[in-house]
Backbone as JSON Lines, residues from 0, in Angstrom:
{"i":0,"aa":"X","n":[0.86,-1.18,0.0],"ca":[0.0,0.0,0.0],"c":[0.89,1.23,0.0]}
{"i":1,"aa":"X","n":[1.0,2.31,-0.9],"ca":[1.48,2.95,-1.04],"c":[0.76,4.39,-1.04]}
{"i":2,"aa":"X","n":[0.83,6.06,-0.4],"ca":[-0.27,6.64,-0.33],"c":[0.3,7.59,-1.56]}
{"i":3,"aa":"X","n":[-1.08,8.08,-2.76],"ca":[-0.63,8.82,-3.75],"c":[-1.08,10.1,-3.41]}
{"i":4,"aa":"X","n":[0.01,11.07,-3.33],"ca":[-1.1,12.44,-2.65],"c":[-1.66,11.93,-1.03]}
{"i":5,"aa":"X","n":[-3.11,12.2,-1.4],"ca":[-3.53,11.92,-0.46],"c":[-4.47,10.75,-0.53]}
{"i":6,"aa":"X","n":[-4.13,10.07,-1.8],"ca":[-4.88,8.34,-2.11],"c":[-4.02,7.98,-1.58]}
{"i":7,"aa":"X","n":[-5.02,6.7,-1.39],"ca":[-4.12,5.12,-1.3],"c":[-4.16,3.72,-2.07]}
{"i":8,"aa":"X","n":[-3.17,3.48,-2.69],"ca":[-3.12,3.22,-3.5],"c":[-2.97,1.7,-3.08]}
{"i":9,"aa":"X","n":[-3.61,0.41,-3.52],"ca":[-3.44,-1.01,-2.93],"c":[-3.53,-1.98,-3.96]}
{"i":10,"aa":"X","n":[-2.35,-2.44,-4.43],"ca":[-2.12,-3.11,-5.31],"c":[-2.2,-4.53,-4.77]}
{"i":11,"aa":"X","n":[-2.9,-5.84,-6.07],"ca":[-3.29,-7.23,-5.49],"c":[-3.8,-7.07,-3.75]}
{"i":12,"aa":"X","n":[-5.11,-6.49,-3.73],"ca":[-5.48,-6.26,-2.66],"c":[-6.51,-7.24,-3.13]}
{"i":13,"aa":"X","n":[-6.85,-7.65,-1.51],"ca":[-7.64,-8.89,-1.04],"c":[-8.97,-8.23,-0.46]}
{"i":14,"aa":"X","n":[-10.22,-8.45,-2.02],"ca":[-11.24,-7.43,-1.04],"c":[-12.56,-8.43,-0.61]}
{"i":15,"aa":"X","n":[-13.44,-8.26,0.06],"ca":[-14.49,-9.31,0.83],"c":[-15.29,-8.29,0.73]}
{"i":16,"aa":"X","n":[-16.63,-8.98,1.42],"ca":[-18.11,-8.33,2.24],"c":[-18.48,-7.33,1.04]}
{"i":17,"aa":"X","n":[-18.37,-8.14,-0.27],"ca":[-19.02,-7.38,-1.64],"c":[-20.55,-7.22,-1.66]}
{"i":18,"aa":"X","n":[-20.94,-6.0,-1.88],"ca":[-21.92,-5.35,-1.89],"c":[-21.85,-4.17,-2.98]}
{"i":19,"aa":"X","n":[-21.53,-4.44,-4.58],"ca":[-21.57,-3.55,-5.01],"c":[-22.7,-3.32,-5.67]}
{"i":20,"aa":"X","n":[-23.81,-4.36,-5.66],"ca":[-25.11,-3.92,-6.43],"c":[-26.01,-3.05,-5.01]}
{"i":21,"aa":"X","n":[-25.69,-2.89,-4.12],"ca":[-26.12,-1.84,-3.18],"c":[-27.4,-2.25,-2.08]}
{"i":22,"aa":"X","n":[-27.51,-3.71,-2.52],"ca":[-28.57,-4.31,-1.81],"c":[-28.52,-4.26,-0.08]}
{"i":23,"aa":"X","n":[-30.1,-4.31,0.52],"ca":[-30.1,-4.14,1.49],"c":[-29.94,-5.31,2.25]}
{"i":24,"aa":"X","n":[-29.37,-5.22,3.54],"ca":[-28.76,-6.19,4.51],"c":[-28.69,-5.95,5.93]}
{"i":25,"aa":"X","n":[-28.78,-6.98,7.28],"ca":[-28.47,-6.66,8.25],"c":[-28.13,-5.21,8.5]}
{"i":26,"aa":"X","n":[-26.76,-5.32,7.91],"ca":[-25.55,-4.24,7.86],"c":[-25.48,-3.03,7.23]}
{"i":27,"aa":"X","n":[-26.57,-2.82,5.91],"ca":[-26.41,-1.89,4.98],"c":[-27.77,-1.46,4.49]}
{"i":28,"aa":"X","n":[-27.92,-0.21,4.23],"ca":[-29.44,0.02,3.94],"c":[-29.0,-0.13,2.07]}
{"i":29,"aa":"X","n":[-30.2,0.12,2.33],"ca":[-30.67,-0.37,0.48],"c":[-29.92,0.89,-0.21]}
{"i":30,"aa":"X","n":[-29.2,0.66,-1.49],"ca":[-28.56,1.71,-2.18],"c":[-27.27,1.73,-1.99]}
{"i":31,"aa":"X","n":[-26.69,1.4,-0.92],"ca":[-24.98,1.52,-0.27],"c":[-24.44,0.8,-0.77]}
{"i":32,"aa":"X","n":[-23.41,1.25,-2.16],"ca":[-22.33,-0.11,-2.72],"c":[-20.99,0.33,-1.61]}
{"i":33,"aa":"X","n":[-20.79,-0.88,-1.19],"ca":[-20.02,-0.85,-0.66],"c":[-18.81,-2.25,-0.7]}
{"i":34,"aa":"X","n":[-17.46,-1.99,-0.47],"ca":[-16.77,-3.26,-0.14],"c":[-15.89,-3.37,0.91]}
{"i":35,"aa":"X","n":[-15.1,-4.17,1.85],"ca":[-13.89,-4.45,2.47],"c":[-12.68,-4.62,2.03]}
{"i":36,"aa":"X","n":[-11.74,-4.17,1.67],"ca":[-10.25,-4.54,1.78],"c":[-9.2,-4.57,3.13]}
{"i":37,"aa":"X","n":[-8.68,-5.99,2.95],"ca":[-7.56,-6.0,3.78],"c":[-6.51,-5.17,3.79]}
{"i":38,"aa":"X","n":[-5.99,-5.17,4.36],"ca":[-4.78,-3.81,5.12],"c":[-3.74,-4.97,5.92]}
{"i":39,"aa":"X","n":[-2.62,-4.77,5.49],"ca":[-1.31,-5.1,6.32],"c":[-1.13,-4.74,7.7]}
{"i":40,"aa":"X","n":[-1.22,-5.11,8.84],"ca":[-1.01,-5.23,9.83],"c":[-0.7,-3.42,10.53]}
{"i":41,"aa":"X","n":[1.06,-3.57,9.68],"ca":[1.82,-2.43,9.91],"c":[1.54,-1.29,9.63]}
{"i":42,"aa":"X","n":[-0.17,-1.44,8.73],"ca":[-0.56,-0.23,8.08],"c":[-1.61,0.41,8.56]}
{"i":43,"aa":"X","n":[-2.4,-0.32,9.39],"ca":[-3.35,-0.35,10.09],"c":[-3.43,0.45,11.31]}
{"i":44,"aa":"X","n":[-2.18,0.51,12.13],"ca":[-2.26,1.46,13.23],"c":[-2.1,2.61,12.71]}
{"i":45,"aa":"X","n":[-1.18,3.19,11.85],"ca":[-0.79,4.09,10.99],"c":[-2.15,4.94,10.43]}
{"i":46,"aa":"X","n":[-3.21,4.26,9.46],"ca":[-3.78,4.56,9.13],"c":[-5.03,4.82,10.16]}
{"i":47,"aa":"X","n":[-5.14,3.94,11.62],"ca":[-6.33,4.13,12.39],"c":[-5.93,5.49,13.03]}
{"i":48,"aa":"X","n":[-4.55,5.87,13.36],"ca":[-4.37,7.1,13.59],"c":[-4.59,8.45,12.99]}
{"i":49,"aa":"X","n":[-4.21,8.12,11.87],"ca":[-4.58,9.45,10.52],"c":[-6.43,9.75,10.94]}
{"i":50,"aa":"X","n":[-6.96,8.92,11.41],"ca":[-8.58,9.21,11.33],"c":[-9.39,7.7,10.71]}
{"i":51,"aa":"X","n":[-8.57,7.08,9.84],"ca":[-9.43,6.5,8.67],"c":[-10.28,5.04,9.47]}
{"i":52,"aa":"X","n":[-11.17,4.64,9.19],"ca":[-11.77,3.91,9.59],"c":[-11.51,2.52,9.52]}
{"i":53,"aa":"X","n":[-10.52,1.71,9.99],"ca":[-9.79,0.48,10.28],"c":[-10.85,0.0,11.23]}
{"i":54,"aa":"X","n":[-11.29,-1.51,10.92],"ca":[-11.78,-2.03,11.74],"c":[-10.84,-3.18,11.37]}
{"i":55,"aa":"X","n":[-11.45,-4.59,12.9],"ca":[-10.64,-6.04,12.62],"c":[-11.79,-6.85,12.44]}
{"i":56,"aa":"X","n":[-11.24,-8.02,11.43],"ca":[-12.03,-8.67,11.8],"c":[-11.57,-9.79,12.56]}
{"i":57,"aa":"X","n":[-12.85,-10.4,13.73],"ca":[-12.03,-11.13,14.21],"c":[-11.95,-13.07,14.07]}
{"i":58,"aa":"X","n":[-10.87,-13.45,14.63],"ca":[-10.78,-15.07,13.81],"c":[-11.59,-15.66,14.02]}
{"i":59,"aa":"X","n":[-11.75,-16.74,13.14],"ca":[-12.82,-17.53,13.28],"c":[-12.54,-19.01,14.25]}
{"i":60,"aa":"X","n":[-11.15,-19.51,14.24],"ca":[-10.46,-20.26,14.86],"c":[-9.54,-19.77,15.84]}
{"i":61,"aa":"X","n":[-8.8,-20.44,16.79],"ca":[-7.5,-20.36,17.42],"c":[-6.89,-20.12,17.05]}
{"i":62,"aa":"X","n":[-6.65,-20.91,15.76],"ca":[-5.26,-20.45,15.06],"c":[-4.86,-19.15,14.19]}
{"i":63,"aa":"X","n":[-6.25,-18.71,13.91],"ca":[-6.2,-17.36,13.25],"c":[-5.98,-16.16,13.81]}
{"i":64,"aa":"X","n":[-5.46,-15.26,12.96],"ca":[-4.71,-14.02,13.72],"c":[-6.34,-12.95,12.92]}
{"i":65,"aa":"X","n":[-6.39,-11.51,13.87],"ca":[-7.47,-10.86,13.64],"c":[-6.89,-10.01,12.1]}
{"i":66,"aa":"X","n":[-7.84,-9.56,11.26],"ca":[-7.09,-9.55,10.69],"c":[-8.03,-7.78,10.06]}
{"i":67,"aa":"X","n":[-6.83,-6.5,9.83],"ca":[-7.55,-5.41,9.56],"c":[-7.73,-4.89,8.38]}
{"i":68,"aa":"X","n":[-9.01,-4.36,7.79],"ca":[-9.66,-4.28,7.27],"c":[-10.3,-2.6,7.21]}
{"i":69,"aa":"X","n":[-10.1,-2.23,5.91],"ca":[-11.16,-0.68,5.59],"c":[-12.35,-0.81,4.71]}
{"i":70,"aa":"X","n":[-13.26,-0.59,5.31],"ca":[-14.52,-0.3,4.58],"c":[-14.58,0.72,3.74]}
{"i":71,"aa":"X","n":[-14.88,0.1,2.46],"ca":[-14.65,1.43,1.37],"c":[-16.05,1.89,0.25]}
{"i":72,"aa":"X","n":[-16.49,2.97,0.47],"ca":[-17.7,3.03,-0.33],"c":[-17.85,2.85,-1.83]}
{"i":73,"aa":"X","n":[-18.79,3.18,-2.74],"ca":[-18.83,3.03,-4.39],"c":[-19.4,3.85,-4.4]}
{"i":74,"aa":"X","n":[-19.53,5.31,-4.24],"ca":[-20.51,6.34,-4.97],"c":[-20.23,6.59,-6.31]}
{"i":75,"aa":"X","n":[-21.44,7.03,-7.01],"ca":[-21.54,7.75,-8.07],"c":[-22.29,9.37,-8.13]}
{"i":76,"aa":"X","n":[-22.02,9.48,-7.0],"ca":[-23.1,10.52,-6.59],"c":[-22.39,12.07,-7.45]}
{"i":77,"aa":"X","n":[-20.63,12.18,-6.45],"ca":[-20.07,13.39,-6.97],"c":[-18.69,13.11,-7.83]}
{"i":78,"aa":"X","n":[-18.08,12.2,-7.27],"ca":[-16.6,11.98,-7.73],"c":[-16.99,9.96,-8.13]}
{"i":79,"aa":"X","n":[-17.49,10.06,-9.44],"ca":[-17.64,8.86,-9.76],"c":[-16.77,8.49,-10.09]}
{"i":80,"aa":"X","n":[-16.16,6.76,-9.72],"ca":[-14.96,6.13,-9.75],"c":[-15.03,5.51,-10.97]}
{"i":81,"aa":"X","n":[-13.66,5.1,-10.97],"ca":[-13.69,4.29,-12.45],"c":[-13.1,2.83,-12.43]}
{"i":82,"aa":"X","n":[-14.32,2.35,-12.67],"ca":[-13.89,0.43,-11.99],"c":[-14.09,-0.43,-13.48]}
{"i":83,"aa":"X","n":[-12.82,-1.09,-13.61],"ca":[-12.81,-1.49,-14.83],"c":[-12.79,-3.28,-14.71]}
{"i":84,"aa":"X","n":[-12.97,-4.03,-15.57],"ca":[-12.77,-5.47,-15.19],"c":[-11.69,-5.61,-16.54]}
{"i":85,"aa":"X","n":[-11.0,-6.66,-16.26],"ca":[-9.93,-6.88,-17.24],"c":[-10.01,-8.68,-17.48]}
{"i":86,"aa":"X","n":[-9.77,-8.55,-18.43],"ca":[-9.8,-10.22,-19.21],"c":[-8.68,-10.57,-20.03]}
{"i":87,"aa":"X","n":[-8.22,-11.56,-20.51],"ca":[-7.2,-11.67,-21.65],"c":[-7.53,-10.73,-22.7]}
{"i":88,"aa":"X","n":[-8.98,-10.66,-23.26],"ca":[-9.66,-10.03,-24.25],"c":[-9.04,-7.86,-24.07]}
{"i":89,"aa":"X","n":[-8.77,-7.97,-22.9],"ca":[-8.76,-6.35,-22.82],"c":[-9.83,-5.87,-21.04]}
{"i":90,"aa":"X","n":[-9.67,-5.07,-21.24],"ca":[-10.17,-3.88,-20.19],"c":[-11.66,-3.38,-20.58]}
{"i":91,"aa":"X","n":[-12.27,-3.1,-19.71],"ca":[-14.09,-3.04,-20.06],"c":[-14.66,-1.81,-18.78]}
{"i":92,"aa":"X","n":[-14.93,-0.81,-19.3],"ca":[-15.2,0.23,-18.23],"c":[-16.58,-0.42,-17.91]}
{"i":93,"aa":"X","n":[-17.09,-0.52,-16.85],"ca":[-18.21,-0.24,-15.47],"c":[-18.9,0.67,-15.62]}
{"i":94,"aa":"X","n":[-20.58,0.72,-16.17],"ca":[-21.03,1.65,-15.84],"c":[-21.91,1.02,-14.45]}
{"i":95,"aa":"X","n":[-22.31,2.5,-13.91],"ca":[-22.85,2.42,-12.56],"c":[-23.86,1.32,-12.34]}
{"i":96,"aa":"X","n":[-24.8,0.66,-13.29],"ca":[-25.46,-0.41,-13.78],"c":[-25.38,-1.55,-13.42]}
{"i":97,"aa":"X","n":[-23.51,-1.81,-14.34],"ca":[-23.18,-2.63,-14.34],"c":[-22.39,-3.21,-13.17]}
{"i":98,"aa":"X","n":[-21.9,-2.55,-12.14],"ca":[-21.04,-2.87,-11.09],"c":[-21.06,-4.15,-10.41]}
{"i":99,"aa":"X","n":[-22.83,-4.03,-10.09],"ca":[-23.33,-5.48,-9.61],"c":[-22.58,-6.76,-9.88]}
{"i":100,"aa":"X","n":[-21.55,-7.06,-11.52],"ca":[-21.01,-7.8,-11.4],"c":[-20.49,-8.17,-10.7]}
{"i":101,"aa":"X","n":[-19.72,-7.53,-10.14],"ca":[-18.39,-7.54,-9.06],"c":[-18.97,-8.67,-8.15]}
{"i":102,"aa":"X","n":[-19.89,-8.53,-7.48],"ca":[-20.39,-9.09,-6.33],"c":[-20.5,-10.63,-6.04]}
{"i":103,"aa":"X","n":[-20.17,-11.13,-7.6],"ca":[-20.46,-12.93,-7.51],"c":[-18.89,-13.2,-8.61]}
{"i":104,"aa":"X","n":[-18.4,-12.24,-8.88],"ca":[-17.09,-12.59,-10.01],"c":[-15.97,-13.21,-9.34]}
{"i":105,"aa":"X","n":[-15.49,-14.22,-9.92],"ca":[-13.96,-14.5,-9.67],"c":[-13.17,-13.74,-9.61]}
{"i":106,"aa":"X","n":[-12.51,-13.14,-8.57],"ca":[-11.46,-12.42,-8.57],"c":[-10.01,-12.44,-8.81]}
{"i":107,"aa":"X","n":[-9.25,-12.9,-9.15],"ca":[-7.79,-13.07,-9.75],"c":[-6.71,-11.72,-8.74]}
{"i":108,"aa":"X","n":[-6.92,-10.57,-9.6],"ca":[-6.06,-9.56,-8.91],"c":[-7.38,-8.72,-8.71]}
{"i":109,"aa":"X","n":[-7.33,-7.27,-8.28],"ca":[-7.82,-6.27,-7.64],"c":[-6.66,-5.2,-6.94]}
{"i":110,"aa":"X","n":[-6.85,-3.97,-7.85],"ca":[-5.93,-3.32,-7.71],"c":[-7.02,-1.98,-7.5]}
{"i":111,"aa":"X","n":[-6.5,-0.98,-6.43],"ca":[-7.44,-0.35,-6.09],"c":[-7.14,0.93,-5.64]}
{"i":112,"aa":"X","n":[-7.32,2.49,-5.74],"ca":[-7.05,3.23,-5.7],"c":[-8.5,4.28,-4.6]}
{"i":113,"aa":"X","n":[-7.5,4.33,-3.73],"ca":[-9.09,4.82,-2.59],"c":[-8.67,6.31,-2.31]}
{"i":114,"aa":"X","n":[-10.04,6.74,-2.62],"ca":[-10.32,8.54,-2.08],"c":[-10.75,8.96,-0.89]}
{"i":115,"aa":"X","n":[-10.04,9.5,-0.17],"ca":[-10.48,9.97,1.42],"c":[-11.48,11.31,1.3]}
{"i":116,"aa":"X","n":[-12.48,11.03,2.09],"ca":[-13.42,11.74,2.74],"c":[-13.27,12.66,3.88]}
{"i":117,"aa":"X","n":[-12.73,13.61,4.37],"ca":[-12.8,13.83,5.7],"c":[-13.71,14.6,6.24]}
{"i":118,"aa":"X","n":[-14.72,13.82,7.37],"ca":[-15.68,14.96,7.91],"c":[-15.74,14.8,9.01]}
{"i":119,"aa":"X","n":[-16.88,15.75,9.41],"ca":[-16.57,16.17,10.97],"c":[-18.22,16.22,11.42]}
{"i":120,"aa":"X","n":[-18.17,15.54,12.32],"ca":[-19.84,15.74,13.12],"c":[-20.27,16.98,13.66]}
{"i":121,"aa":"X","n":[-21.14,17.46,14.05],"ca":[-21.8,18.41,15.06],"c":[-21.04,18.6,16.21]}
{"i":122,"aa":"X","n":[-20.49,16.92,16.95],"ca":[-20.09,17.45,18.16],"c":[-18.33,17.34,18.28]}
{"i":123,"aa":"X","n":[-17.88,17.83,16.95],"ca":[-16.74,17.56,16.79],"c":[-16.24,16.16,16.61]}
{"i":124,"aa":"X","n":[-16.36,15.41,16.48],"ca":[-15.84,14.05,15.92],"c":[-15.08,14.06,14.62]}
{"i":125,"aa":"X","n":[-14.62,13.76,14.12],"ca":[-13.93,13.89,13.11],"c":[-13.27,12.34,12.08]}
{"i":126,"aa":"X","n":[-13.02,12.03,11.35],"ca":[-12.66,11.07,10.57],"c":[-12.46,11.11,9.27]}
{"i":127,"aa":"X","n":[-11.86,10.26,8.54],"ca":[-11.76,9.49,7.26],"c":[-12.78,8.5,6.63]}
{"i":128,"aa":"X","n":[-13.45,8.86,5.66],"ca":[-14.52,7.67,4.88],"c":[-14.01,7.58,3.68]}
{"i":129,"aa":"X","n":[-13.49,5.83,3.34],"ca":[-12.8,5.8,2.27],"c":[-13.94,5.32,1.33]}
{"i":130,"aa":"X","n":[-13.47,5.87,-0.11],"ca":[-14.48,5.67,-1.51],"c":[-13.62,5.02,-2.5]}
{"i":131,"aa":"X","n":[-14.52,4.89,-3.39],"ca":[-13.01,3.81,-4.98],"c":[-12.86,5.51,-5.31]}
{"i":132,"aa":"X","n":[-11.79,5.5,-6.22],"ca":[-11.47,6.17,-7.3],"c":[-11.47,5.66,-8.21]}
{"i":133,"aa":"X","n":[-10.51,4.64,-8.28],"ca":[-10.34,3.44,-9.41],"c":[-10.36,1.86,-8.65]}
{"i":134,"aa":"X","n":[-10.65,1.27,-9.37],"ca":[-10.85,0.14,-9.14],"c":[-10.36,-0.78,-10.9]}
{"i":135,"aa":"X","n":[-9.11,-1.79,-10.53],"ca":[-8.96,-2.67,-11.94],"c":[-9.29,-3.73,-11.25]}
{"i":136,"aa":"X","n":[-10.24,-5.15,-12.03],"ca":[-10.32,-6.02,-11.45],"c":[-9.92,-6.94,-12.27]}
{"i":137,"aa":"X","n":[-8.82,-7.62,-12.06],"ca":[-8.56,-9.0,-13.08],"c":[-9.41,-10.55,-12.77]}
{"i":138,"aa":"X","n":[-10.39,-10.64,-13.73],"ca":[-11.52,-11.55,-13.48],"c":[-10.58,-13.22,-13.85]}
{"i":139,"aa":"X","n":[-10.65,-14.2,-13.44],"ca":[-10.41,-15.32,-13.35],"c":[-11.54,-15.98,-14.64]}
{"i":140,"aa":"X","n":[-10.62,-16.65,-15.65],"ca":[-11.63,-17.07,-16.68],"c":[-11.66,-18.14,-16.76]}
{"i":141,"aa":"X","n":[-12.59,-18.9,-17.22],"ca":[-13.16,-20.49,-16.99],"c":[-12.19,-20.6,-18.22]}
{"i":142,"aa":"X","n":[-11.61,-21.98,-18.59],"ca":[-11.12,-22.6,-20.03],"c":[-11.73,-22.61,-20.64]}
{"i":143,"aa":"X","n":[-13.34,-22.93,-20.58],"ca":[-14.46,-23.35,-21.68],"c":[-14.35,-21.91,-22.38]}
{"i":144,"aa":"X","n":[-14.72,-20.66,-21.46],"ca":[-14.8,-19.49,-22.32],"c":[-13.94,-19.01,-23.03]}
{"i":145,"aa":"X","n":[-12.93,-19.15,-22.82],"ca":[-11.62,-18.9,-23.24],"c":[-10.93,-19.64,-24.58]}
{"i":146,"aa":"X","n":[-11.75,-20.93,-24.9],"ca":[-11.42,-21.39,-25.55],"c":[-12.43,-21.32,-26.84]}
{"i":147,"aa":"X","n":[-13.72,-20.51,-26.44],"ca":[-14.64,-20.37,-27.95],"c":[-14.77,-18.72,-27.55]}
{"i":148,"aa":"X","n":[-14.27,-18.22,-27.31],"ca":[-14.5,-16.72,-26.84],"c":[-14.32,-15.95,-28.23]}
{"i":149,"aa":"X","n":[-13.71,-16.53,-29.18],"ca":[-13.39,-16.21,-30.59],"c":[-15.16,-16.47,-31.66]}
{"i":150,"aa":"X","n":[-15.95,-17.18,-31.15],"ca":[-17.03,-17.42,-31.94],"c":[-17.74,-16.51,-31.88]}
{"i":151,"aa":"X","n":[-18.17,-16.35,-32.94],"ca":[-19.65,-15.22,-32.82],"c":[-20.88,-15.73,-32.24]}
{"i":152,"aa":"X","n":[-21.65,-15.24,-30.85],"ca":[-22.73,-15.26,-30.7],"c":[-23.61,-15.15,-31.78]}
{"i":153,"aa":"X","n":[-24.34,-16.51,-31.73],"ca":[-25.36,-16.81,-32.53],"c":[-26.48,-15.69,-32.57]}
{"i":154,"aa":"X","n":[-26.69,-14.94,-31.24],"ca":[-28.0,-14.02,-31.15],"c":[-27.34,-13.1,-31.74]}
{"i":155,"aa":"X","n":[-26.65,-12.67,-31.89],"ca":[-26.08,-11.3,-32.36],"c":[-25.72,-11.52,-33.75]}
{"i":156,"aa":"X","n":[-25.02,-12.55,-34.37],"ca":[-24.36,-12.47,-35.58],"c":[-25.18,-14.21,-35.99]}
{"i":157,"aa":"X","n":[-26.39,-13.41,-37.21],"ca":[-27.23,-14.61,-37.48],"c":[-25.97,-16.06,-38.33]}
{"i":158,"aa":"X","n":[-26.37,-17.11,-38.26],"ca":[-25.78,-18.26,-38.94],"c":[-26.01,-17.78,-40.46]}
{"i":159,"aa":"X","n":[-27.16,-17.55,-41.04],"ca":[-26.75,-17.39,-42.46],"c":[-27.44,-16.26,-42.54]}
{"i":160,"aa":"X","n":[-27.3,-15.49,-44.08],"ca":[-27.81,-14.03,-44.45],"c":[-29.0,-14.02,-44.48]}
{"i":161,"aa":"X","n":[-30.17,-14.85,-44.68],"ca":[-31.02,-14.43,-44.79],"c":[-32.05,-14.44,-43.86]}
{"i":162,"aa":"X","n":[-32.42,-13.54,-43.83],"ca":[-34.08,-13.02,-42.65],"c":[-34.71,-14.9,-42.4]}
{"i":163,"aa":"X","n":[-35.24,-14.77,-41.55],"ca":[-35.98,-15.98,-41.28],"c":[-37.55,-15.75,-42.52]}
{"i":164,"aa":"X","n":[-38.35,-16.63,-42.73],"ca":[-39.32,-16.28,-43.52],"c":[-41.0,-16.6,-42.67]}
């Protein structure tokens, strides 16, 4: 994790608790895309100090260590991000629509570029709310697709020239 300016920048980051079609939950009201990324240990106190909102999660076993984590929003409201998915085929911009993919996709890499928020309550409180800026996601591709991904869809590109009768 490296900070750009005042991004942060998290390359092959490990993200969970996908919610980018904005659905409602326990945890989240209806409309909120939101996701989790892991955070390095060493980066975590660092960053819970700056303000930013580090939580842990905690193990599920003995043997597991807790492990920290930033909750990061998806608006499109003012500073819409730019989340792209990537394939052998090339790079494919995200419209706001389409994001929902994310939420059930194979993930491979995830490279991620987060925008800080800073606000302040009524009674003085103060903090960091992190958002995407960018988001690249390298999707994991089945062999089957990969291996006729060259054919033309039948619905789109008819078998022969002429109109049906």
């Amino acid at each position: 994790m490296s900070p750009i300016r005042s991004y942060l920048k998290i390359e092959n980051a490990k993200i969970a608790m996908r919610n980018f079609s904005g659905r409602e939950g326990q945890y989240n009201p209806a409309g909120k895309r939101n996701f989790c990324v892991f955070i390095a240990e060493e980066d975590a106190d660092q960053l819970k100090a700056d303000g930013w909102n580090v939580r842990w999660l905690e193990p599920r076993s003995l043997d597991d260590d807790r492990k920290p984590y930033l909750p990061v929003s998806v608006s499109f409201d003012y500073y819409p991000p730019e989340i792209w998915i990537v394939t052998s085929r090339g790079k494919t911009k995200l419209k706001e629509e389409e994001i929902k993919l994310l939420d059930w996709a194979e993930i491979a890499i995830a490279d991620i570029t987060i925008r800080p928020y800073n606000w302040t309550q009524p009674d003085g409180k103060t903090g960091i709310k992190a958002y995407v800026k960018s988001l690249y996601v390298t999707i994991v591709e089945d062999e089957l697709s990969e291996k006729y991904h060259n054919i033309p869809d039948s619905a789109v590109s008819p078998v022969d020239d002429e109109p049906p009768v």
